[in-house]
Structure formats: structure tokens, C-alpha cells
C-alpha positions as CSV (number, residue, x, y, z in Angstrom):
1,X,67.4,-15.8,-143.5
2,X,69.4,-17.0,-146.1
3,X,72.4,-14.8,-146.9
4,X,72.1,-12.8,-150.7
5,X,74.7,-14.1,-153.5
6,X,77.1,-11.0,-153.3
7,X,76.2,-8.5,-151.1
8,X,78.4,-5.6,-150.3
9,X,79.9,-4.7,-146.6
10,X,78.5,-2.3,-143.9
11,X,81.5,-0.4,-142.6
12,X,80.3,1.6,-138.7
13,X,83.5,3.4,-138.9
14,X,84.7,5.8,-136.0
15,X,86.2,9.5,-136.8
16,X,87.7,11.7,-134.4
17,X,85.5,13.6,-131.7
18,X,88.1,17.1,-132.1
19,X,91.9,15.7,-132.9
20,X,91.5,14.9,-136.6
21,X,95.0,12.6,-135.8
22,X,93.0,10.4,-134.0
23,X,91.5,8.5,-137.5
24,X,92.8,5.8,-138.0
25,X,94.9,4.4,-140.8
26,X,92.5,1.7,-141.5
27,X,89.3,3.9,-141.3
28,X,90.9,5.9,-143.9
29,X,91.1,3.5,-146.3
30,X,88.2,2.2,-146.2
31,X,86.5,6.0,-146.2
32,X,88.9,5.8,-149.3
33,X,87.6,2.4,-151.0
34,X,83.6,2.0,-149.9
35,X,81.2,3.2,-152.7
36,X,79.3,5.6,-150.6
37,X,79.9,7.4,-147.0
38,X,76.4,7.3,-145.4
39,X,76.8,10.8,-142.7
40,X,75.2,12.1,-140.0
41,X,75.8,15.6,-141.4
42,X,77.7,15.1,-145.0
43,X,78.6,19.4,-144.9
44,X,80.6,18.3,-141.3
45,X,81.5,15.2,-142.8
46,X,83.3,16.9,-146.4
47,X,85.2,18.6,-144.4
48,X,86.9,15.8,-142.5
49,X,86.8,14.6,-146.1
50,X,88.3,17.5,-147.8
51,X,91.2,17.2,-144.7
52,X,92.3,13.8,-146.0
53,X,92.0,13.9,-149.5
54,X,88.5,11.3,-149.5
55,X,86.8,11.6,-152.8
56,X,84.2,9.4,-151.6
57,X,80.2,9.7,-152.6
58,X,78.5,10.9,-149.6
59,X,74.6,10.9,-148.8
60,X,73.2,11.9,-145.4
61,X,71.7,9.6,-143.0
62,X,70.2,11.5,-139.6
63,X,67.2,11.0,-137.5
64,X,64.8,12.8,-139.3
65,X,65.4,10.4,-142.5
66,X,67.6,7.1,-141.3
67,X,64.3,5.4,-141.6
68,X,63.2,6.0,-145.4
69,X,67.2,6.4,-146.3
70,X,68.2,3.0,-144.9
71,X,65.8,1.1,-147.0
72,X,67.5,2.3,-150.2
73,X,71.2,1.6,-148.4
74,X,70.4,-1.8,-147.9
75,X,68.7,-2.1,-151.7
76,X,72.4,-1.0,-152.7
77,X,74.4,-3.4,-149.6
78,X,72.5,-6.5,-151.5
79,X,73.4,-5.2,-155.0
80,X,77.2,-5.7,-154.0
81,X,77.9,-1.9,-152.9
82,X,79.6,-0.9,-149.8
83,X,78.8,1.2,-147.5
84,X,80.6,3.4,-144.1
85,X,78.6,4.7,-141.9
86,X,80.0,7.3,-140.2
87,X,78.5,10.4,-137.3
88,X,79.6,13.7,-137.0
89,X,81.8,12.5,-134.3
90,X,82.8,9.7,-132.8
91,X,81.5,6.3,-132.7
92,X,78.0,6.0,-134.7
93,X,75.2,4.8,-133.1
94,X,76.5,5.7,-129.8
95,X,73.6,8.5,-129.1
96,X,74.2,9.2,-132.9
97,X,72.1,7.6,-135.9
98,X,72.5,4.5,-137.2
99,X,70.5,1.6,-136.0
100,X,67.9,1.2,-138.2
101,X,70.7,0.8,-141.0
102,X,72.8,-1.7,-139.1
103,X,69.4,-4.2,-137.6
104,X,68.1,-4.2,-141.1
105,X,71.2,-4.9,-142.8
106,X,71.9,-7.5,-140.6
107,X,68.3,-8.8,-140.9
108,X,69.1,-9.7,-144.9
109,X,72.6,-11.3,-144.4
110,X,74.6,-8.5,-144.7
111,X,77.9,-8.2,-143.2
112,X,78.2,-5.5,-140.4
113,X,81.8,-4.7,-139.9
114,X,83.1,-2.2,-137.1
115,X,86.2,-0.4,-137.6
116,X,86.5,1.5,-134.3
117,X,88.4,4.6,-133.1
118,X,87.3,7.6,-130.8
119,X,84.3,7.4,-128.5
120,X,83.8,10.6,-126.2
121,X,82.4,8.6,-123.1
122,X,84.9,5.7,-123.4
123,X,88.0,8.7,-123.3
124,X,86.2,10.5,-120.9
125,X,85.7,7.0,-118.3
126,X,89.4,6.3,-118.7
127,X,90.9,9.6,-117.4
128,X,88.0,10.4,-114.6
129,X,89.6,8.2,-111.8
130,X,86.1,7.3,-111.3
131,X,85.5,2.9,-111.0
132,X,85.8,1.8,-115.0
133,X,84.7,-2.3,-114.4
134,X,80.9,-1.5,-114.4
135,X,79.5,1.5,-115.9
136,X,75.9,2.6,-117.7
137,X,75.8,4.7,-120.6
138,X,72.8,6.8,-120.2
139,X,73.3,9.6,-123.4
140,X,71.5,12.4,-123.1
141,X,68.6,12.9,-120.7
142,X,65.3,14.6,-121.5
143,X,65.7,18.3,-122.5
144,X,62.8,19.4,-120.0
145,X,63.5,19.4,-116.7
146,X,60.8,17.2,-115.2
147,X,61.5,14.6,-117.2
148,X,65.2,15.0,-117.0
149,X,64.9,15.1,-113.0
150,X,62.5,11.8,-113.2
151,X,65.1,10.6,-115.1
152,X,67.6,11.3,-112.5
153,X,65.9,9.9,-109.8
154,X,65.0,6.7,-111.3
155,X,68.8,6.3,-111.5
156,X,69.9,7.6,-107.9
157,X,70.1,4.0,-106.0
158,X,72.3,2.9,-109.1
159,X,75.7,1.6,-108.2
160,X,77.5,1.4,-111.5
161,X,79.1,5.1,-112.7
162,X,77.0,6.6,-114.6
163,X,78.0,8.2,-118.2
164,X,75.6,11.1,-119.6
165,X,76.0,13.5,-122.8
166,X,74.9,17.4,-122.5
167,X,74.6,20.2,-124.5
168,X,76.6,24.0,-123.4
169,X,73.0,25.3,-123.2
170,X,71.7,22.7,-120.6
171,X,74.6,22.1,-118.4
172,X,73.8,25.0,-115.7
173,X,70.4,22.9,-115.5
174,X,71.8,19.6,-115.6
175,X,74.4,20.0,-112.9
176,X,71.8,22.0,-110.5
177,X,69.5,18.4,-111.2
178,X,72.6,16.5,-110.1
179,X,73.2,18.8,-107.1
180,X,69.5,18.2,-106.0
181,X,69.2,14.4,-106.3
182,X,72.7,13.1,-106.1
183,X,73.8,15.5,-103.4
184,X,77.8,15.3,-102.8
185,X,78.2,12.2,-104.9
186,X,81.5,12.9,-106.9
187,X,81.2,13.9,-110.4
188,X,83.7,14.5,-113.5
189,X,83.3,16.8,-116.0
190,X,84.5,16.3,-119.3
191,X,84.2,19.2,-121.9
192,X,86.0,19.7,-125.5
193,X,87.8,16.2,-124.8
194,X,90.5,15.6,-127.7
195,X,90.1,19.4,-128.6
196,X,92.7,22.8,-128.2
197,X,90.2,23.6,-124.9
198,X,89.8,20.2,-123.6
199,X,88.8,20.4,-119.7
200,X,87.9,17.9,-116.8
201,X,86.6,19.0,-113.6
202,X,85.8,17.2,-110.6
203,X,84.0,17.7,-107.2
204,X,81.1,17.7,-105.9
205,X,77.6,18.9,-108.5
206,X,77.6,22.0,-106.4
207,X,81.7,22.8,-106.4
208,X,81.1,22.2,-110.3
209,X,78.3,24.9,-111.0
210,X,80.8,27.5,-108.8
211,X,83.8,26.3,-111.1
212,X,81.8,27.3,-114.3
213,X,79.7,30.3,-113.2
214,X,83.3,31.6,-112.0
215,X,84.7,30.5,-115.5
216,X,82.1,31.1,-118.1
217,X,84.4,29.6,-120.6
218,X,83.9,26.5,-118.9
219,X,80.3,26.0,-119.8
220,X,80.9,26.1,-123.3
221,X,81.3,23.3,-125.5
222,X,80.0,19.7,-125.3
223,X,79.9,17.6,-121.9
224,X,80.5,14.0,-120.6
225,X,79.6,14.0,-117.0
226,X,80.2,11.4,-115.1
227,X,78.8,10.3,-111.6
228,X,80.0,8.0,-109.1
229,X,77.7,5.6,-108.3
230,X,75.6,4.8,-105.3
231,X,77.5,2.8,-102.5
232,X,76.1,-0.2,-102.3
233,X,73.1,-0.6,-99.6
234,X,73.1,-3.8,-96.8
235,X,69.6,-3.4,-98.4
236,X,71.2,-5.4,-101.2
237,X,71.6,-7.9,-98.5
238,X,68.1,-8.0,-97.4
239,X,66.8,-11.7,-96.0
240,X,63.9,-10.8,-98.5
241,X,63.6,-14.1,-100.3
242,X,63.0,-12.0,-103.6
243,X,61.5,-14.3,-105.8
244,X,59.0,-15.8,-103.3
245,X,57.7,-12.1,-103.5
246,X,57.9,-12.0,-107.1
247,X,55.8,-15.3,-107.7
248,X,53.2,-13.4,-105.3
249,X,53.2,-10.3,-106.7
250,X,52.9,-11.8,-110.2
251,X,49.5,-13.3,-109.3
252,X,48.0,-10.1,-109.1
253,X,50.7,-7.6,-111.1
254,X,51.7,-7.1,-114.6
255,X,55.5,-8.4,-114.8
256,X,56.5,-4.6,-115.3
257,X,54.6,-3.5,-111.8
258,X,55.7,-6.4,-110.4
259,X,59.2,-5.7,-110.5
260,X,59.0,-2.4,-109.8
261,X,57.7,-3.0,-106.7
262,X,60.6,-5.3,-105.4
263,X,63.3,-3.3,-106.9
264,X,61.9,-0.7,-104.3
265,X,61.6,-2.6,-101.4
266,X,64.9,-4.3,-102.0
267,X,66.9,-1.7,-103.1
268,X,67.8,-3.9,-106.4
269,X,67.9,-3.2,-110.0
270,X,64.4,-2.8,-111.7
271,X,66.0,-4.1,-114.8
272,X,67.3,-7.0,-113.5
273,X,63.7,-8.2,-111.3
274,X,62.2,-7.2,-114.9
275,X,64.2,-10.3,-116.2
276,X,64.0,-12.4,-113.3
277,X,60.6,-11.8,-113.4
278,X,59.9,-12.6,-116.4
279,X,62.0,-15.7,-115.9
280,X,59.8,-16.8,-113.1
281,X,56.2,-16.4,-115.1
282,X,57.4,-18.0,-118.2
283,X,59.0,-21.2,-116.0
């Protein structure tokens, strides 16, 4: 698509996630010098506002409207305005609105520019002493528990760390989940990080639950927990010849089923026999 004569600018700009210090100088100014601040929550986001003297427009932009509201921010993006996107904390789009605005704005030629800053799991992955070179970013988990468990246990032969969100009002539940499934696999909890209160905790799930049912103050807040990941299995190693099963399976299977099916046998990624999968039917 061919790219409008003068649009405006996209700005995904970062704001702190507790330490207002932590904005920086250049997402202040252009807080300062876009024509409208799209927010997650624009009473949260005056106030950060209000802190540093921005006199920017705001509208709001949240889940239950970012569909609808991003047509009209991209009507104004290809008029020439411009536009920062910001969440109540943090980076947006990181289990924060966002997306819908960004992919269509792209879609018609706009320019999408990041100005980065604080990210709660990214501070949180740096100071767990926990391996940093491969991780997955999981967000938050269902609320109920059955699907949070399924969840869970889709996840346990996983050998990267893995990074979740949770709410103070879930944790109890979330770390008895881990405690059931992942057993004594390390884990690191982060709470309040960048805040007066900030915490990290690590141990097992079940000498984390103690920690905080001793310390009530420690279940209040919000959470990154972090788990080590699974060591890997001399399943991984298998003499399976893995896409000799594939090519069979996917004479009979759905590409999805297919996968699934190996990724259990083998002990391997689902998502990566999804793609190799699909590799292999399409060649």
C-alpha cells in the first residue's frame, strides 16, 4: 500500500511502572509535542501528566473501545496529526492495549515509532538470576482455575524461563497451580518492582506461598513470577526421525493434530512441529 502524502507519526511510548524518574527525557518531549496522548486509562495517565507539566490532549484507548477508537486515530494519523500511545504502565502492548492501533496504522503507511523505557517483565528477568538468553512471555493466564492449570500444564516440558503477570487477588491460587504442576522448579517473585515496597522472592512454589501467608504484606500489589524452565529431556535426543512421522501423520491428521501428537512423543515444542509441519505439507 502506497504510503499517504503527509501523514502524522505513531509514537508507542513507555512510562514508568512505579518510579516516575524512570521517563525518559525523550518520551517527555514527545508527550510534550504530539497532538493527542491516546491512554489506557487517561484519569491515571493526567496524573503522570499533571507530574510533569504535559498539557497534552488526551483520549482513552482500552480494550473495551481500542477497536472503534483506533479507526478514528488513524483517520487523524493520515490527516498529518500525531499521536503517543501510551498504557497505564509500562511498555504498551505488552499485555496492555494497543495493537489494533499499531497493525492498522501500519497497514496505511503510517510510521510506527517506538520510544522505549520501563517494561515490568524485562526489570523483573534481569535481577531474577534465573537464565535471560531464551525466555517466553506468557502475560497473564486465565482467571479460572481450570483453564489457568490447563494452561500450566501445556507449558510444563518448556525449557525456556517462563515470564507471567498476576493480579494480588490471584496470586495465592496462582502459586498453589505452580506448586502442583511445576513441583520444586525454582521460581522468582517479583512484586511492586520500581516502587517504595518493591520485593523479589525466590524458592521453590511451595517455600513462596509460606513466605507470603507468613507476610501478608507480601501478597499485595502486582506480580511478575518467573519460572525456571524445564531441564532439557535426552527425549529431545530421541532417534525419532521426526518428520518421517510428521509426513505420516499428516496423511490422516489436520496439521494442528498432527503436531500435537509428535510434540508429545518427542518431548519437542508444539509450536515449532506446528511450523515444521506446515513446512512439510505445503513442500
Amino acid at each position: 500500500m502506497s504510503k499517504p502524502a503527509n501523514p502524522g507519526r505513531l509514537y508507542v511510548v513507555a512510562t514508568p511502572i512505579g518510579n516516575l524518574e524512570d521517563l525518559s527525557s525523550r518520551a517527555l518531549a514527545t508527550l510534550k509535542e504530539v497532538d493527542v496522548i491516546a491512554a489506557e486509562d487517561t484519569r491515571h495517565s493526567a496524573r503522570l501528566c499533571r507530574h510533569f507539566g504535559i498539557g497534552t490532549p488526551m483520549l482513552s484507548l482500552h480494550a473495551f473501545n481500542e477497536a472503534s477508537r483506533s479507526e478514528g486515530l488513524v483517520s487523524r494519523l493520515l490527516d498529518g496529526e500525531s499521536v503517543a500511545l501510551v498504557s497505564d504502565a509500562g511498555t504498551p502492548l505488552i499485555s496492555d492495549p494497543g495493537y489494533p492501533l499499531v497493525r492498522e496504522a501500519r497497514a496505511q503507511g503510517v510510521q510506527v515509532i517506538p520510544v522505549p523505557g520501563a517494561c515490568a517483565m524485562v526489570a523483573a528477568l534481569s535481577v531474577a538470576g534465573l537464565p535471560s538468553d531464551r525466555f517466553a512471555f506468557e502475560g497473564f493466564l486465565p482467571a479460572k482455575g481450570s483453564g489457568r492449570r490447563k494452561q500450566l500444564e501445556s507449558l510444563k516440558k518448556e525449557t525456556r524461563t517462563l515470564i507471567f503477570y498476576e493480579s494480588p487477588h490471584r496470586i495465592m491460587d496462582f502459586l498453589e497451580d505452580l506448586c502442583a504442576i511445576f513441583e520444586d522448579r525454582d521460581v522468582v517473585l517479583g512484586r511492586e518492582i520500581t516502587k517504595t515496597f518493591e520485593t523479589f522472592l525466590s524458592g521453590s512454589a511451595k517455600t513462596l506461598i509460606q513466605q507470603l501467608q507468613e507476610d501478608t504484606d507480601q501478597q499485595r500489589g502486582e506480580f511478575v513470577v518467573l519460572v525456571a524452565g524445564a531441564e532439557e529431556s535426552a527425549e529431545s535426543d530421541t532417534d525419532i526421525d521426526i518428520d518421517r512421522l510428521l509426513i505420516m501423520l499428516l496423511k490422516e491428521l489436520p496439521v494442528k493434530k498432527a503436531a500435537a501428537i509428535v510434540a508429545e512423543v518427542a518431548g519437542l515444542s508444539k509450536n515449532d512441529l506446528y511450523k515444521r509441519a506446515l513446512s512439510l505439507k505445503e513442500g
